[in-house]
C-alpha positions, -999 to +999 in steps of 0.1 A: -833-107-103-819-073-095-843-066-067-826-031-063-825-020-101-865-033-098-871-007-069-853+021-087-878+013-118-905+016-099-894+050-084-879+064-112-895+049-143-870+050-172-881+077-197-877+076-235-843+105-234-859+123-266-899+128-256-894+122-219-924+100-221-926+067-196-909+037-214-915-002-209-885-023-217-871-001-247-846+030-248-865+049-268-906+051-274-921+041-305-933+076-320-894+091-313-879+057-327-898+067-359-896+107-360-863+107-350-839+127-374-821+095-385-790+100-404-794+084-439-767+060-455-748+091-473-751+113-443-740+084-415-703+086-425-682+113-440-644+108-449-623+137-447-599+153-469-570+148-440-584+110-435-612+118-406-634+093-404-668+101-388-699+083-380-733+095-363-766+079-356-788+111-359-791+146-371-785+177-349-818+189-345-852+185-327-855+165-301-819+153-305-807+184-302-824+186-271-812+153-253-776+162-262-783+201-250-798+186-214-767+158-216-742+185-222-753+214-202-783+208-178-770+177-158-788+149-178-755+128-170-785+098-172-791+106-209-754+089-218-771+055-209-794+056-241-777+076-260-741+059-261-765+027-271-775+049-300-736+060-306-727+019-303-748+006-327-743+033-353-703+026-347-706-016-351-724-013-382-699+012-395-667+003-386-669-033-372-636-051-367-617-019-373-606-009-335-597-030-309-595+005-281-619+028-274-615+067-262-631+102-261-622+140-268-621+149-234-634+185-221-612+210-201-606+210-172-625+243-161-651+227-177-652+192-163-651+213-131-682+233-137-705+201-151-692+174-130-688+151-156-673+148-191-705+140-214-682+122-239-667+098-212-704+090-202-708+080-234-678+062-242-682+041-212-722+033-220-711+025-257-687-001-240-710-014-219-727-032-248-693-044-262-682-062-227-653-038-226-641-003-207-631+030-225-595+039-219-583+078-211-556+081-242-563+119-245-559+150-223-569+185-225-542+208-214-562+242-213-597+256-217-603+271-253-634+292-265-662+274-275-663+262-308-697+267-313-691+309-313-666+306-341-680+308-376-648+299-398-630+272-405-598+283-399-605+301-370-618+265-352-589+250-360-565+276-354-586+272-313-581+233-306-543+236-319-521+223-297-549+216-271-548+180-266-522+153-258-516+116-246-525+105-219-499+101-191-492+063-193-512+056-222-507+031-244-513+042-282-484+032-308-497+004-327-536+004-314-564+004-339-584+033-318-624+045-318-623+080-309-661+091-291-678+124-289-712+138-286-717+164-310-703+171-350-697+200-370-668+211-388-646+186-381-617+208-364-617+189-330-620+156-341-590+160-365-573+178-342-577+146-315-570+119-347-539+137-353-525+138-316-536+100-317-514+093-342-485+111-337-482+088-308-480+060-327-519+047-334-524+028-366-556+037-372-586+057-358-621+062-368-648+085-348-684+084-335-705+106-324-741+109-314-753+135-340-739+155-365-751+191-380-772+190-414-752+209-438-759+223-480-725+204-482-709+176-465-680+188-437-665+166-414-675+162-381-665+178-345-680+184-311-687+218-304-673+229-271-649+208-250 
């Protein structure tokens, strides 16, 4: 028995991340596990014209908009437990057997500065937690960008990642079969951005997860927002 992790329980009873409500034993309460905004099979994984593969549990909105807002911006670093689980699952069913690495789209490093943690590393390393395994650092972010959440167009998001990430010094990519992690999706500029620095050094194949994606009239690929 973990006599300290008991103690901590008592203190601070795990809450359900969504509601916030008191939970016994399970990540998430019963009434969220059923109201949640669920992806559905059509909307779980889109393929990109450029090859972007891109899977998500959930639906940008409601209360899972507001876990991922409190991860990403309100120091809820203790929200990447449950919701990584969430990403994990979501990223066996899809795409099991297909990567033997996992990784993240890192953030800045003005921004990593400001948060004290990079939300998509949390949840890279809570997703490997389930799978006996670590996340490895194959990416870099050499600058801080505008948000991409205050650009509208297309082109103008991915004219603003270009160029903005690279390997990892020391990394080991060529030949890897690679799961690339991230919190949010919209348009799909990051992600692709990210896949295609991953593969010009070498890897064979990668496929992405993320906790939610945005609801759209017409299926997009998917991106974080702001890194």
């Amino acid at each position: 028995m973990n006599v300290f992790g008991v103690v901590l329980d008592l203190l601070f009873p795990p809450k359900c991340p969504f509601c916030r409500r008191v939970v016994d034993g399970a990540a998430i309460c019963e009434a969220c596990e059923k109201s949640l905004p669920w992806t559905k099979e059509e909307e779980g994984l889109y393929t990109g014209a450029d090859g972007l593969f891109c899977a998500a549990p959930l639906i940008y909105e409601g209360t899972a908009r507001d876990a991922l807002l409190r991860l990403k911006f309100y120091g809820a670093d203790h929200l990447a437990q449950p919701l990584g689980e969430l990403l994990a699952q979501c990223a066996a069913e899809r795409f099991s057997g297909e990567f033997d690495a996992v990784t993240w789209v890192p953030v800045g490093p003005k921004r990593l500065k400001k948060r004290g943690y990079d939300q998509a590393s949390l949840l890279a390393e809570s997703a490997c937690r389930l799978w006996n395994t670590a996340p490895e650092r194959l990416l870099v972010k050499i600058g801080d960008n505008p948000a991409q959440s205050g650009l509208a167009d297309a082109a103008a998001r991915r004219a603003n990642v270009l160029g903005m990430y690279q390997i990892a010094p020391g990394a080991q990519v060529a030949g890897r079969r690679i799961l690339l992690i991230d919190d949010i999706c919209t348009t799909g500029s990051t992600l692709s951005e990210c896949v295609r620095t991953l593969r010009s050094g070498g890897a064979e194949r990668v496929v992405c997860a993320a906790v939610a994606r945005t609801r759209s009239e017409r299926e997009t690929p998917c991106v974080a927002q702001e890194h």
